[in-house]
C-alpha positions, -999 to +999 in steps of 0.1 A: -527+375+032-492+365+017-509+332+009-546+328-001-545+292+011-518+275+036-518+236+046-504+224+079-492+191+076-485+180+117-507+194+140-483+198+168-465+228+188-450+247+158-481+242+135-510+251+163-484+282+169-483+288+134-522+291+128-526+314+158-502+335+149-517+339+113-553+344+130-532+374+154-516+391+122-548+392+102-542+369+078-579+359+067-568+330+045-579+294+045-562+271+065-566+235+067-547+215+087-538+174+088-525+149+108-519+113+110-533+105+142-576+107+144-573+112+177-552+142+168-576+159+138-604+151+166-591+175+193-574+200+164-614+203+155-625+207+190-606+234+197-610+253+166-577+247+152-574+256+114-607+260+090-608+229+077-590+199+091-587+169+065-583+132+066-560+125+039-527+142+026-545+143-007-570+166+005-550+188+031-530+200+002-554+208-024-550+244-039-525+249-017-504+280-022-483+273+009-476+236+025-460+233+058-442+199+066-442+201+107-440+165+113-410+144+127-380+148+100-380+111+096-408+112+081-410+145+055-395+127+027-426+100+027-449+130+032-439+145+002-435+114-021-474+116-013-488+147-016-462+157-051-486+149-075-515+167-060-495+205-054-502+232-067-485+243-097-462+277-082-472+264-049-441+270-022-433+237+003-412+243+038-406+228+068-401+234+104-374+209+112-342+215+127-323+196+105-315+206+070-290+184+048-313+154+059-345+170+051-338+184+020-321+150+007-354+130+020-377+159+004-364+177-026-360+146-051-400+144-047-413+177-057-419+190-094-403+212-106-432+236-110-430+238-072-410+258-052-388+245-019-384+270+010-364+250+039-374+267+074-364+266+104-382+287+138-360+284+163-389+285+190-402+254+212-409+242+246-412+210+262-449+210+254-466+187+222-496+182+207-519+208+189-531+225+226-495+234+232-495+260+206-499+298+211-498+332+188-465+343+210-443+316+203-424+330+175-422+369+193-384+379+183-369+343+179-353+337+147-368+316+118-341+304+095-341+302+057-319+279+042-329+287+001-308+268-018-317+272-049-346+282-045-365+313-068-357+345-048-391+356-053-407+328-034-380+329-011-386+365+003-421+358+002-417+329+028-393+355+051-422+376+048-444+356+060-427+345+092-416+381+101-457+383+103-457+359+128-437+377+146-402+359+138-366+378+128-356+358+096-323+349+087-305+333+054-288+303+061-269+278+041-270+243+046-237+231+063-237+257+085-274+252+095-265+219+108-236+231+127-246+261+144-283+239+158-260+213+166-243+241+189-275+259+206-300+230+205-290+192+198-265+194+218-280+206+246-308+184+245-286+154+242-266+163+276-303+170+292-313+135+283-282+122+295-282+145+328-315+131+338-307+099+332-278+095+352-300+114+381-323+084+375-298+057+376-282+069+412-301+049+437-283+065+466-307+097+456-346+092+463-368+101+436-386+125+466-348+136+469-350+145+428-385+160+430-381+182+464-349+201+449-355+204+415-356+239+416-323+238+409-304+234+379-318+200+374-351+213+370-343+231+336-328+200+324-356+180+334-380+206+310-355+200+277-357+163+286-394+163+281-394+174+249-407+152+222-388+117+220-398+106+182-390+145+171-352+147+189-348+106+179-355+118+144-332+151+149-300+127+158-302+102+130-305+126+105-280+154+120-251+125+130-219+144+113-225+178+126-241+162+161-209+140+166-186+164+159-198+194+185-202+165+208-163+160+205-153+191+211-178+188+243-159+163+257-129+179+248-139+212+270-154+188+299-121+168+300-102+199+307-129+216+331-123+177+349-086+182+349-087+215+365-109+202+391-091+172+397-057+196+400-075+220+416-067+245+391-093+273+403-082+298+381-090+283+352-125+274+364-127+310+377-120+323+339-139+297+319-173+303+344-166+341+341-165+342+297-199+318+301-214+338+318-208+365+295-223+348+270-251+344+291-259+385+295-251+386+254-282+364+251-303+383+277-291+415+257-299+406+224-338+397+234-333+361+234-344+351+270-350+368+308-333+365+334-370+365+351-370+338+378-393+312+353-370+326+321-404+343+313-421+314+298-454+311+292-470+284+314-493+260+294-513+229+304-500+196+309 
């Protein structure tokens, strides 16, 4: 195993994924796992989730060669103010988090210097929390981004390693343009979801039956991104605000001429802007990112 002993700090989609995944390459390590909730170490035990679940961030981290912050970004910075003086010296810390700048602000100032800091970020999800929403697949040919810094090349490559073993493509990233490009693909879009199901809710003049009965529309697949995890996409906006505002701009830029050309009924330039989405649409199905399967191809998981 690329690392003898891994802690999981979060016990929710990513890090239940994480740990089945490691058990489906092989990697016969020990893996402990914490989180803050009881209730949540309670069911991580019941369902065999990591070798050794621990009630303290003193404990979870002990001997660790590799720590894994997968909590809510808001709180990674307080995580590591705890557990700095009991890591491992040449120990590597990451996270999971989809912001970057933030995180590594809130983190890095905490760590010794005899530890090594890895950002991460697996682009992989679904609407789904908690440590029984995780499984071995979810990382299968999505792309985990490494944002190194300056971090030793050594443990740096170690770390792609070791998500490419989960199954994940690995890419180098730097900071800036971390925050940008997930403000493109996936704040973004969440934040229009939320917004899109909201203004659903708020028109009277349709029945919730009305919402329920056709929402195997489009609405539907906004109504899965709007499930996601409220304290984890809160988080994701506060700490992403200069890269999230700007995309938004540049949103309501594109949607103010779209409502121009409807207004004037300008139908070829809906005609041409629907026709280059939609390409980008098939470049996506090419490159192995989705399905055009009726259910995208997603596994289905309990409620």
């Amino acid at each position: 195993m690329s690392y003898p002993r891994v802690a999981l700090i979060g016990l929710g989609l990513i890090a239940s994924s994480m740990f089945w995944a490691m058990r489906r390459a092989g990697m016969q390590g020990h893996v402990a796992g914490y989180a803050r909730s009881a209730e949540t170490r309670e069911t991580a035990r019941r369902i065999g989730l990591c070798d050794s679940i621990c009630d303290s961030l003193e404990e979870v981290v002990k001997d660790a060669d590799l720590v894994v912050l997968a909590t809510p970004v808001g709180v990674m910075g307080r995580v590591a103010e705890t557990i700095a003086p009991h890591l491992k010296p040449g120990a590597t810390v990451t996270d999971v988090g989809s912001v970057k700048k933030a995180v590594i602000e809130a983190v890095g100032p905490h760590l010794p210097e005899s530890v090594h800091f890895v950002p991460a970020h697996p682009m992989a999800g679904t609407e789904h929390s908690g440590p029984e929403a995780g499984f071995a697949q979810l990382f299968d040919n999505r792309w985990c981004l490494i944002v190194p810094e300056s971090a030793d090349e050594a443990a740096v490559a170690r770390l792609e390693a070791f998500w490419r073993a989960l199954g994940a493509n690995t890419e180098r990233m730097d900071v800036e343009h971390h925050d940008l490009v997930c403000a493109v693909v996936s704040h973004i879009p969440h934040l229009i979801a939320y917004t899109m199901v909201g203004v659903a809710d708020d028109l009277r003049r349709v029945s919730d039956q009305e919402v329920i009965k056709f929402s195997a529309a489009g609405f539907r697949d906004f109504t899965r991104i709007a499930a996601s995890d409220p304290t984890m996409w809160r988080d994701v906006f506060l700490t992403n605000k200069e890269a999230t505002l700007e995309i938004l701009g540049r949103f309501t830029e594109e949607l103010f001429a779209l409502q121009r050309a409807i207004r004037t009924g300008d139908g070829e330039t809906l005609f041409d802007y629907f026709t280059h989405t939609r390409e980008i649409r098939r470049g996506i199905l090419q490159a192995g990112q989705d399905t055009d399967a009726p259910d995208f191809g997603r596994i289905k998981t309990e409620t």
